[in-house]
C-alpha positions as CSV (number, residue, x, y, z in Angstrom):
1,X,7.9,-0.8,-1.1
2,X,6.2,-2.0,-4.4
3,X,2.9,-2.5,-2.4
4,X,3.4,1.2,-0.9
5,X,4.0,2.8,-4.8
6,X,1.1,0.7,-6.1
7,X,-1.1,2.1,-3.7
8,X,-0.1,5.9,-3.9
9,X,0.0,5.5,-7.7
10,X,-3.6,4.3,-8.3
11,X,-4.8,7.0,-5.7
12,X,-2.8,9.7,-8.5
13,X,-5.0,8.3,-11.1
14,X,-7.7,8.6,-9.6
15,X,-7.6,12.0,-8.6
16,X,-5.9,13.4,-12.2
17,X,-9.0,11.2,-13.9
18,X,-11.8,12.4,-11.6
19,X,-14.7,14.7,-12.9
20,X,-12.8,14.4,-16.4
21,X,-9.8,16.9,-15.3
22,X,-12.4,19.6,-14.2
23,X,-10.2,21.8,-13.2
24,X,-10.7,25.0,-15.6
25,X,-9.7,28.0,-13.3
26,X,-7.4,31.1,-13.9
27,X,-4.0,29.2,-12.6
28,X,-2.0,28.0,-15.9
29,X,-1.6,24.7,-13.8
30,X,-2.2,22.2,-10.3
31,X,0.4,20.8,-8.5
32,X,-0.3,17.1,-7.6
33,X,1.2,15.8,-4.6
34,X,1.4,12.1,-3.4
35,X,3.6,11.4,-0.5
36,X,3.1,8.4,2.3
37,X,6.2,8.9,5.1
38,X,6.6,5.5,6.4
39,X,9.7,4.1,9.0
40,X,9.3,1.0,7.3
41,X,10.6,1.9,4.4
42,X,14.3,2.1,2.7
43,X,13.8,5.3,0.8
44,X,10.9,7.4,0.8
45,X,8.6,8.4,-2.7
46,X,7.1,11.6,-3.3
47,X,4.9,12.0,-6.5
48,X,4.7,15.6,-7.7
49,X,2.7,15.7,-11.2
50,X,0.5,18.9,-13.0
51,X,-3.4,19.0,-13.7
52,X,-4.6,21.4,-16.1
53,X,-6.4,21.2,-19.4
54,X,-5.9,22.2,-23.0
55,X,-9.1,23.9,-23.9
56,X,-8.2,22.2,-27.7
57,X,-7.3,18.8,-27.2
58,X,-8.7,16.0,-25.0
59,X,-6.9,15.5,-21.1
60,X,-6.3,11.8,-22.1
61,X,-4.0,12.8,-24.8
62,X,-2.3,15.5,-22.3
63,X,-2.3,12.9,-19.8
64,X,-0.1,10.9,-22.1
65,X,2.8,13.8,-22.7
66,X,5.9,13.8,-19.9
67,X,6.1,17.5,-21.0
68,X,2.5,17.9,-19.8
69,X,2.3,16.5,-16.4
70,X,5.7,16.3,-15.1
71,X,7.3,19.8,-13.7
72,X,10.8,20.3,-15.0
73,X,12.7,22.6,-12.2
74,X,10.6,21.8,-9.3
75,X,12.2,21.5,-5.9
76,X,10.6,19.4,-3.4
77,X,11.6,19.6,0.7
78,X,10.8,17.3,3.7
79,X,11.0,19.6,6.9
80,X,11.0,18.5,10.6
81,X,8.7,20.7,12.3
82,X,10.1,20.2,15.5
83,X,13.7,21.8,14.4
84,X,13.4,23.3,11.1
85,X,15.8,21.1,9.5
86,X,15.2,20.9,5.5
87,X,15.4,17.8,3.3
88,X,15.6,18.3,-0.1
89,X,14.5,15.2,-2.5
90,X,16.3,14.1,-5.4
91,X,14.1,13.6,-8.8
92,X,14.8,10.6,-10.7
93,X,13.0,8.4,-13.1
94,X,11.3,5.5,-11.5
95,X,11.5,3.4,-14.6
96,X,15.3,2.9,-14.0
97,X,15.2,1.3,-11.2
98,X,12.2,-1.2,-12.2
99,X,9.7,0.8,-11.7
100,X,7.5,1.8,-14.8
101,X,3.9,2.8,-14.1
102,X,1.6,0.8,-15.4
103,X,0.2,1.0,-18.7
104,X,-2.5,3.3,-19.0
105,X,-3.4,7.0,-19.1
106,X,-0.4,8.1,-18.0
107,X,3.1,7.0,-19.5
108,X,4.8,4.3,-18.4
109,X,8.1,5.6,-19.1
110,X,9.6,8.2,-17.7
111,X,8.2,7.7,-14.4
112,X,9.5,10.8,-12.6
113,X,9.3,10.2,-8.8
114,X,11.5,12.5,-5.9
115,X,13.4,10.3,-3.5
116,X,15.7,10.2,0.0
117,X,17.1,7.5,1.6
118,X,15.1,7.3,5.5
119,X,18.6,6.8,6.8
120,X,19.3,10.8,5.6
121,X,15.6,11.8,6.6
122,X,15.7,9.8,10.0
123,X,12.1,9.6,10.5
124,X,10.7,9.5,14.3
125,X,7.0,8.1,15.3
126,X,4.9,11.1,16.0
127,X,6.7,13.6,14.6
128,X,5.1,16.3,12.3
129,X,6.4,16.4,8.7
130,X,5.7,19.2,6.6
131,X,6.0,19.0,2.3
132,X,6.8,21.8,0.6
133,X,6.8,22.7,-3.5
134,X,8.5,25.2,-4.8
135,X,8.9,26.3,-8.5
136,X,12.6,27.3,-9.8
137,X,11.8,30.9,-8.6
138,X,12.0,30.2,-5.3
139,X,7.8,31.0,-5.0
140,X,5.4,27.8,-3.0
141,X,3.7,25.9,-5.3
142,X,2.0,23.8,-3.0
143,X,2.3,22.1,0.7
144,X,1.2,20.3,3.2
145,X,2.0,18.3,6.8
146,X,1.3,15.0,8.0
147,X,2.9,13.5,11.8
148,X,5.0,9.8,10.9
149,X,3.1,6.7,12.0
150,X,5.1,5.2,14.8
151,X,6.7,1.9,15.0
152,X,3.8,-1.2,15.4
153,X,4.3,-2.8,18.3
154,X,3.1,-6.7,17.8
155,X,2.1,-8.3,20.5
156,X,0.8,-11.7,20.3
157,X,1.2,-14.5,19.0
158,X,4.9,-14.2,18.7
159,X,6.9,-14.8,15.4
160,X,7.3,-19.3,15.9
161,X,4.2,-20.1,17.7
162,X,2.4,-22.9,16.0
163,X,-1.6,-21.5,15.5
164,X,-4.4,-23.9,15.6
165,X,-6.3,-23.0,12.9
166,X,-8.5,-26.0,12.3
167,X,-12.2,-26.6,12.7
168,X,-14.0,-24.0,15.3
169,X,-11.1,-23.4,16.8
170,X,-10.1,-19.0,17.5
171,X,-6.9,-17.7,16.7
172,X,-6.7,-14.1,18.4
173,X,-4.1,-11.5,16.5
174,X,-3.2,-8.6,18.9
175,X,-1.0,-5.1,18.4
176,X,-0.9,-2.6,20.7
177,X,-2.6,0.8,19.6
178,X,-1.1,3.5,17.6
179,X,-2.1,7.0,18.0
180,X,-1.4,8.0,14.9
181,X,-3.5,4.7,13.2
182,X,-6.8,5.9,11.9
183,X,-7.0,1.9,10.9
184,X,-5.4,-1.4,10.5
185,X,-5.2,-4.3,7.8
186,X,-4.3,-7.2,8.6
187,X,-2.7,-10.4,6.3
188,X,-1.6,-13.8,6.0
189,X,0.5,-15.3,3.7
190,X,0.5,-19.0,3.3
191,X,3.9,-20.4,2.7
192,X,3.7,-24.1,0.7
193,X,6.0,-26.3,-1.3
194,X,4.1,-27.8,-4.5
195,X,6.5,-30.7,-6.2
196,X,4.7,-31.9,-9.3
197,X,6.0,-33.0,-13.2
198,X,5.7,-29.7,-14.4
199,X,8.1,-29.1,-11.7
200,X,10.5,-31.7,-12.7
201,X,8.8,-33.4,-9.5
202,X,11.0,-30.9,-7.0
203,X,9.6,-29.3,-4.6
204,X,9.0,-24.8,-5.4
205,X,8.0,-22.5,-3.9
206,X,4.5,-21.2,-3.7
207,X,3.1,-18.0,-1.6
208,X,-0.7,-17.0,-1.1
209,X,-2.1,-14.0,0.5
210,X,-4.9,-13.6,2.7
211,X,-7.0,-10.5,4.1
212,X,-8.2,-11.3,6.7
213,X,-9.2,-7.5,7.3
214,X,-8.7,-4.5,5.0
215,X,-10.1,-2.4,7.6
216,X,-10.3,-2.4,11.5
217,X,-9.8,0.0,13.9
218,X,-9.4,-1.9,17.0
219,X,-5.7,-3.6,18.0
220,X,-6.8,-7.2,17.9
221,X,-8.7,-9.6,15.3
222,X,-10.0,-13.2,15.2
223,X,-10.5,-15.8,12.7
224,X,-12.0,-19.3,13.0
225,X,-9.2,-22.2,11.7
226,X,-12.0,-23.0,9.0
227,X,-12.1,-19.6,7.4
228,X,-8.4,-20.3,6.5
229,X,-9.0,-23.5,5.4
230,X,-11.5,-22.4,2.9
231,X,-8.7,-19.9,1.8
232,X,-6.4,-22.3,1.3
233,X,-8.9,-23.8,-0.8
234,X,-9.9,-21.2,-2.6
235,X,-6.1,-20.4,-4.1
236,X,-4.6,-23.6,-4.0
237,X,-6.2,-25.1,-7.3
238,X,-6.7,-28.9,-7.4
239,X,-4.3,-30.7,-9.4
240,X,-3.7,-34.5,-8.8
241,X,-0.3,-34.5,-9.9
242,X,0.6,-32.1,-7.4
243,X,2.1,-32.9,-3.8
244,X,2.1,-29.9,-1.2
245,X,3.7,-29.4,1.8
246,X,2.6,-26.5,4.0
247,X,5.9,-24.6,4.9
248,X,5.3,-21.4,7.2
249,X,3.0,-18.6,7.9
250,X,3.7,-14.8,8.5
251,X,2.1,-11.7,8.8
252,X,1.8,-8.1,8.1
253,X,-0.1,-5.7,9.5
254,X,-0.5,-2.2,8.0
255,X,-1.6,0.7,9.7
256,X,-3.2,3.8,7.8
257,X,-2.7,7.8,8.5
258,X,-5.7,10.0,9.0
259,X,-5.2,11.6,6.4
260,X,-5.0,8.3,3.4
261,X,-7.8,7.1,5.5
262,X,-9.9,10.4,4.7
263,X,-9.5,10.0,0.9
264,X,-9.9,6.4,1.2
265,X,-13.6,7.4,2.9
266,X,-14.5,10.3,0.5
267,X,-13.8,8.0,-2.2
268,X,-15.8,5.4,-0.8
269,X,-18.8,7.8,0.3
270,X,-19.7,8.0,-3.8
271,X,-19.4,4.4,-4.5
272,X,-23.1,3.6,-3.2
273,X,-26.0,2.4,-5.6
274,X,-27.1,6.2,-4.7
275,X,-24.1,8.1,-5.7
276,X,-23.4,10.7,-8.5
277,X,-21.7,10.3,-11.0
278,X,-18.8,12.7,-10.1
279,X,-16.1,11.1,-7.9
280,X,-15.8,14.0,-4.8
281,X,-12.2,15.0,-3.9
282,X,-10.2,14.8,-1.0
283,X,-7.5,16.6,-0.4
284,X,-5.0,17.8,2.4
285,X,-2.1,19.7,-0.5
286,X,-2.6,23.5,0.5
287,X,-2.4,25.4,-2.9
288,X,-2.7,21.8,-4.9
289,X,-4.7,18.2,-5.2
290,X,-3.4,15.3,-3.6
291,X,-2.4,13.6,-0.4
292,X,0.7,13.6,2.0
293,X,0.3,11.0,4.7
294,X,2.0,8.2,6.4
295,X,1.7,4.6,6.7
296,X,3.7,1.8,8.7
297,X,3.5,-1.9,8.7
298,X,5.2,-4.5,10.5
299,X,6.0,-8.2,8.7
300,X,6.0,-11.3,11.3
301,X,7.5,-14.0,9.6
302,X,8.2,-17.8,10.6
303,X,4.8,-19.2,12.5
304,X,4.1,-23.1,12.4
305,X,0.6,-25.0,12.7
306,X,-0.4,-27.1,15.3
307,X,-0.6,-31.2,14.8
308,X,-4.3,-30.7,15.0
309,X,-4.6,-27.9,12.4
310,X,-1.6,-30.0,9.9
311,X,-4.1,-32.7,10.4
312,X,-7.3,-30.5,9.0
313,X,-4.6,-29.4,6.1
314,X,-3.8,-32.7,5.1
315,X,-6.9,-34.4,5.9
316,X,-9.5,-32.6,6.6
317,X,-12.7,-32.2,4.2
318,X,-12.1,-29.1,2.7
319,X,-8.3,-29.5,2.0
320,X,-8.2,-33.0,1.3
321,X,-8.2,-32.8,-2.9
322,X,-5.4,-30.4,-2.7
323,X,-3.0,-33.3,-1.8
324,X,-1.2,-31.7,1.0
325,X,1.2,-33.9,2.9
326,X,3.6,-33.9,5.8
């Protein structure tokens, strides 16, 4: 979930900061809309903020007033296109739960955010979602639709098997494909136990995360078992006190709506050496900015390493200083 938010609420920023809050027109304000459905998810998040400017003061100090960019009486509804049936989201204040934005433009605190629990919205793979934003008159603010990423369906290697990921050898990742995917990232994490005197000389805990892809559109990807060696180098930081001892793998595997995946591009598009210096929008919210999308992931957990690949942890050249043992 806090990777999901993180990701929705720098995409917010970046559209309420883009082209300085250009957004002069004869509408007193501009609903903002950030919403990513996905089945993997406990509850689901909708961001609903304002964009407008005050011809006598700057947008960063509007930016920074509740009153400003968060809509008092709004309603916001989830409907299931295929029968009609209306959702309506409950608006509460992020920050009480543990979940202040981030320190910035914007305040921190509140953090106003409209919620449901999936188990109330029952979300199904493939079906059509539409977002709807209606002011306390009853009148449609803004809206838009977006079909639910379905479940991922993993397919190899299974959750246990040991992966030889030493020297030249290939380790092969495969999924099956989802229609709904425009693309796939794909991550490691790197489960150790590091015992040193800072830690009283007991073993902890430690967790590093690889991507190995942020972006693929095919169902399958390969790595070579000395690219993860070199990543275990890279975050493990050499410490001769310290004794490791490698623990587990898992991973996680995201897959992106068309939809994020469209703003993603546009965004990129402008990025080049060649670009302007006006970031382009994308946006799918009928009447507003924003996005309404979906996203899905699944999290394999509990994969070992073969005797070889233990042996190129512990031994090898490009591990050895970081003191792993068995």
């Amino acid at each position: 979930m806090i990777y999901r938010l993180a990701l929705f609420f720098f995409l917010a920023t970046l559209i309420a900061c883009s082209n300085d809050f250009d957004l002069f027109t004869e509408r007193e304000n501009i609903p903002v809309v950030f919403g990513l459905l996905s089945k993997a998810e406990e509850n689901q998040y909708i961001r609903l903020e304002r964009a407008f400017l005050d011809e006598t003061r700057s947008a960063f100090l509007v930016a920074n007033e509740p009153d400003s960019i968060f809509y008092e009486n709004a309603i916001v509804e989830l409907i299931r296109e295929s029968t009609g049936d209306r959702f309506t989201l409950e608006r509460i204040n992020a920050a009480d739960i543990g979940l202040p934005r981030e320190e910035g433009v914007f305040p921190s605190d509140p953090n106003f955010l409209y919620t449901i629990s999936s188990d109330s919205l029952v979300l199904s793979g493939g079906e059509i979602y539409r977002i709807e934003v209606r002011d306390i008159n009853d009148s449609l603010m803004a809206s838009s639709f977006s079909p639910v990423l379905r479940d991922i369906d993993w397919r190899s290697p299974q959750s246990g098997t040991s992966l030889n990921l030493q020297g030249i050898s290939l380790a092969r990742f495969l999924w099956a494909e989802n229609p709904e995917a425009s693309f796939y990232s794909l991550r490691l994490i790197f489960n150790y136990l590091e015992r040193s005197p800072a830690t009283g000389n007991e073993f902890e805990a430690r967790q590093a995360t690889w991507t190995m892809t942020s972006r693929t559109t095919n169902n399958n990807f390969s790595v070579r078992g000395e690219e993860f060696l070199q990543f275990v180098r890279s975050v493990v930081p050499e410490d001769p006190s310290a004794q490791r001892r490698f623990n587990s793998i898992d991973l996680r595997l995201d897959a992106v709506g068309e939809e994020l995946a469209n703003y993603i591009d546009v965004g990129r598009a402008n990025l080049g050496i060649t670009s302007s210096n006006e970031l382009p929008l994308y946006t799918n919210i009928d009447g507003g900015l924003g996005v309404f999308s979906s996203t899905n992931f699944e999290l394999i957990r509990g994969y070992n390493l073969t005797t070889r690949a233990l042996d190129s942890l512990t031994m090898g050249s490009t591990t050895a200083n970081l003191n792993f043992i068995r």
